[in-house]
C-alpha positions in Angstrom: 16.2 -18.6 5.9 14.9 -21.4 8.3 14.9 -19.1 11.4 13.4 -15.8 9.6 10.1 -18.3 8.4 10.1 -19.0 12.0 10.3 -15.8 13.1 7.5 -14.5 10.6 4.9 -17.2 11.3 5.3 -17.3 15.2 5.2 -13.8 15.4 1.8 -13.3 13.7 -1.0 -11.7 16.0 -4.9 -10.7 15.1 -7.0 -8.1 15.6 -10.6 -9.0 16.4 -13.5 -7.3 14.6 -16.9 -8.3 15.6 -18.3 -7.3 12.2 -15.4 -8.1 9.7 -13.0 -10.9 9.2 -9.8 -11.0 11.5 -6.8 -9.2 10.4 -3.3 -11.0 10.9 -0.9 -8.3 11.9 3.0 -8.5 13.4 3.5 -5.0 15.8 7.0 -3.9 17.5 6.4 -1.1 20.3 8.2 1.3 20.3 8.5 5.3 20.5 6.6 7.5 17.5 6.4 8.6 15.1 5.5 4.5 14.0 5.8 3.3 10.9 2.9 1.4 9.1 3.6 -0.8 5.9 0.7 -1.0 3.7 1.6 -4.2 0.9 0.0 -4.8 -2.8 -1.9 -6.5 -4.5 -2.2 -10.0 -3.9 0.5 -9.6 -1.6 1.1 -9.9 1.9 3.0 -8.6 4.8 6.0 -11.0 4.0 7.7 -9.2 1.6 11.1 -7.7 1.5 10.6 -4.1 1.9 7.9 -4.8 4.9 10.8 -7.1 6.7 13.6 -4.2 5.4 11.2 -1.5 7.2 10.7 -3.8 10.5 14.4 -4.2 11.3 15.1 -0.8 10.5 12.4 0.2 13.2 13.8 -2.1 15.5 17.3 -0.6 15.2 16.2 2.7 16.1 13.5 1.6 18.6 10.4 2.7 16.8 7.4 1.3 16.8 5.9 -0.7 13.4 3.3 -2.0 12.1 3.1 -4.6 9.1 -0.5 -6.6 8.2 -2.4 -9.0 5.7 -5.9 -7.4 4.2 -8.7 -9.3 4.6 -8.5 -12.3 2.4 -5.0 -12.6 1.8 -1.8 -13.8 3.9 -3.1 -15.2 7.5 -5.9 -13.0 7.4 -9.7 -14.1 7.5 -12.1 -13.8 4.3 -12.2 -14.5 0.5 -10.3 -12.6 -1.6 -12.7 -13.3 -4.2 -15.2 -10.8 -2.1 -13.0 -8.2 -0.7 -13.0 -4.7 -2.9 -11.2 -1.4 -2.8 -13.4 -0.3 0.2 -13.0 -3.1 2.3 -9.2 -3.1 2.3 -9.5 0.5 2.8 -11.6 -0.3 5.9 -8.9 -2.6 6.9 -6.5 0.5 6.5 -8.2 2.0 8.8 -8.7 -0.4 11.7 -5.5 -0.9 11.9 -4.8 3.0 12.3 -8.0 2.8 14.6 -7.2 -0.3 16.7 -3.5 -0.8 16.9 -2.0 2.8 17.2 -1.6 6.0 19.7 0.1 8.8 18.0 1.3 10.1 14.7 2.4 7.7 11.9 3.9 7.2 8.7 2.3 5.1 6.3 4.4 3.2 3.8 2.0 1.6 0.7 3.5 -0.5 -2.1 1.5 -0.1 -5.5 -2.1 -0.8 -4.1 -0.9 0.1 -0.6 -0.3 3.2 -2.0 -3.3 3.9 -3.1 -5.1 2.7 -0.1 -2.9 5.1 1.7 -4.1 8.2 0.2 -7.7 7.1 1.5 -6.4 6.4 5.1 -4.6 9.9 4.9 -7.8 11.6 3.7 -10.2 9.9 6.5 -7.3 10.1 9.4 -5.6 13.0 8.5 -4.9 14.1 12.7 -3.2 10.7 12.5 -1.1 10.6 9.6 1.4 11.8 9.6 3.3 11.7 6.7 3.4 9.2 3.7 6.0 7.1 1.5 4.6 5.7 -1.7 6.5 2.6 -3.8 5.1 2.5 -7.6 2.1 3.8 -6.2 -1.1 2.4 -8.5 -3.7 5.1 -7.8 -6.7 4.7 -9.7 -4.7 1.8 -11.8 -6.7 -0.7 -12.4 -9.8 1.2 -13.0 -7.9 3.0 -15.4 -6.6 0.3 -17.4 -9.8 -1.5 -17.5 -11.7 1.9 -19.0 -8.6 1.5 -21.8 -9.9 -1.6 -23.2 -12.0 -1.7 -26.2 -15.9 -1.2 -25.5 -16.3 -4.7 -26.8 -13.8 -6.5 -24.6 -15.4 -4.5 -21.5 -18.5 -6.0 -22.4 -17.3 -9.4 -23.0 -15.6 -8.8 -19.5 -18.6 -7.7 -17.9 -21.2 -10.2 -19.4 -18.3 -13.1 -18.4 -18.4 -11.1 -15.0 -14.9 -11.4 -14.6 -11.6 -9.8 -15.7 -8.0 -11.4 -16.6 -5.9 -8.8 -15.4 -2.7 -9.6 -17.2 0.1 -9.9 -14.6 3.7 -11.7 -14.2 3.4 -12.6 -11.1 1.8 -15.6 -10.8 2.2 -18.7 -12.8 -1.1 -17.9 -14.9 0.1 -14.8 -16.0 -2.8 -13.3 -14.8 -5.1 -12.3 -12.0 -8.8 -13.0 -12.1 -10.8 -10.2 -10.8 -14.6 -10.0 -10.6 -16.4 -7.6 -12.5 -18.0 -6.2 -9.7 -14.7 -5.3 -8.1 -13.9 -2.9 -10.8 -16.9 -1.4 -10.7 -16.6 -1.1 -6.6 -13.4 0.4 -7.0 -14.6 3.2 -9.5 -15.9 4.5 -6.1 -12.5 5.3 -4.8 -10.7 6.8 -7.3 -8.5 9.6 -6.3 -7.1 11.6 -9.8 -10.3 13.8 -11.1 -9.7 16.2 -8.6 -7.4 17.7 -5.9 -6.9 15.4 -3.3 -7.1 16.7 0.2 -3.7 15.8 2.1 -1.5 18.1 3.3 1.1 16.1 5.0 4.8 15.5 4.1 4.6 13.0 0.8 7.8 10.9 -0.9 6.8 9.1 -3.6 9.2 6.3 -5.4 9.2 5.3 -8.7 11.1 2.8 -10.7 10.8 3.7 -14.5 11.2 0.2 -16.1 8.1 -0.5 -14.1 6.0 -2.6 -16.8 3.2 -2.7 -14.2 2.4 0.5 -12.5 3.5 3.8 -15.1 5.7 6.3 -13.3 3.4 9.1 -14.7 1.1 7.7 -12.0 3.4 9.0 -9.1 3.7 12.3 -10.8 -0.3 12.4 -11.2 -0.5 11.9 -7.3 1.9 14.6 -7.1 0.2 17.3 -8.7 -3.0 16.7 -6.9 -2.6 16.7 -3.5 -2.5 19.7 -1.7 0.7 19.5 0.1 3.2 21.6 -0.8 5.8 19.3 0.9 6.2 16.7 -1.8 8.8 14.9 -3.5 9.0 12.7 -6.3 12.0 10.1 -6.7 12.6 8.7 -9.9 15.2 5.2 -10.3 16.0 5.0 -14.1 16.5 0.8 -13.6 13.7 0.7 -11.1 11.2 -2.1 -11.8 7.7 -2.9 -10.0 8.5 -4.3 -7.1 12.0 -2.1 -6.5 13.2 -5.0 -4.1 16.8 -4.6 -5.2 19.4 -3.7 -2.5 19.6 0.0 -3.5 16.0 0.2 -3.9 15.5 -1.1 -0.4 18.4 1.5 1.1 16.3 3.9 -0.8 13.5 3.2 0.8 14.5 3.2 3.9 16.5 6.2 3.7 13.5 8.3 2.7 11.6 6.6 6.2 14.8 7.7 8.2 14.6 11.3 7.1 10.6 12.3 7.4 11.0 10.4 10.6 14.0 13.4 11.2 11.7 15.6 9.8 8.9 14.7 12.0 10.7 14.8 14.9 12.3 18.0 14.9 8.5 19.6 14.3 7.9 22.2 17.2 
């Protein structure tokens, strides 16, 4: 355990951007199509299935990608500011800045979402996509389920408890503003514009993120080449050891899939 918190925090790079705050980021070269993990909310680039996914790449020599959005991990700025476009733009300097060549991007719950966005604005450049409890649209939909009176009390307060257990608190404090930023980038009113290769995992005890989401992403993209994979004892964060073979299984075979294109 000692030597893998070495390994994380020595290994951690940044990209540079004149006019936003620096992204911390941890690359491995290697031969495409690369792999890009995109992590959740609150979360950083740390976690289980990002390591899982960087050995795995390593193994077979292909090159990865795993980051921290702006405000959170190693990376520069305050959470309390950042917003469903910024981390979007984050998204997409890392696509921008750090790759050559066709890639797979992997998003966990938020990640997922933000991946959809990437996929839309880089769509020469993505080349396929794997989404874990994928929370499109999530917590803008939540928040329009509350009573009218407690969105006003949350809006004159100009903040949000967003129930969670994940934390200590039991909750996550959002801004009011950040809801209403993030009504901008909802994806689920219409047909969403990908046609790439989609997987999309879904644990069904998630008590976080519904599994209906996954299936709502499904039916609106355009691709044709979409699958939906359902774990009856999945939870939210699928980080148990068959999740993770899962998970990586999936990566292995669009990676196949990808490379046998002519």
């Amino acid at each position: 355990l000692f030597l893998s918190v070495c390994r994380l925090k020595s290994s951690v790079s940044f990209l540079t951007r004149p006019d936003r705050p620096n992204l911390a980021y941890h690359k491995l070269k290697g031969r495409n199509p690369g792999i890009i993990f995109l992590p959740g909310f609150n979360s950083n680039m740390n976690g289980q299935k990002a390591i899982a996914l960087e050995d795995f790449c390593s193994s077979l020599g292909h090159a990865f990608i795993r980051f921290d959005y702006t405000g959170c991990g190693n990376s520069n700025g305050n959470f309390e500011e950042c917003t469903i476009g910024k981390w979007r733009k984050d998204v997409l300097s890392i696509l921008d800045e750090l790759t050559d060549g066709p890639q797979i991007l992997v998003g966990s719950s938020l990640g997922g979402w933000l991946m959809l966005h990437a996929a839309m604005a880089r769509p020469d450049k993505v080349a396929a996509l794997v989404g874990v409890a994928v929370a499109a649209d999530h917590l803008v939909t939540t928040f329009n389920r509350l009573p009218i009176e407690t969105q006003k009390e949350i809006e004159d307060k100009g903040e949000w408890k967003f129930p969670t257990k994940h934390n200590e608190e039991g909750y996550y404090t959002l801004p009011y503003d950040f809801i209403r930023e993030a009504e901008n980038h909802c994806v689920l009113n219409s047909p969403i514009p990908i046609t790439c290769p989609i997987r999309l995992i879904h644990g069904m005890k998630d008590e976080d993120v519904p599994w209906q989401i996954s299936m709502q992403v499904a039916s609106r993209v355009v691709s044709r080449d979409v699958d939906v994979i359902l774990r009856k004892g999945g939870r939210h964060r699928m980080s148990e050891k068959e999740d993770t073979k899962l998970l990586v299984n999936t990566v292995d075979d669009l990676i196949d899939k990808l490379s046998t294109v002519t």
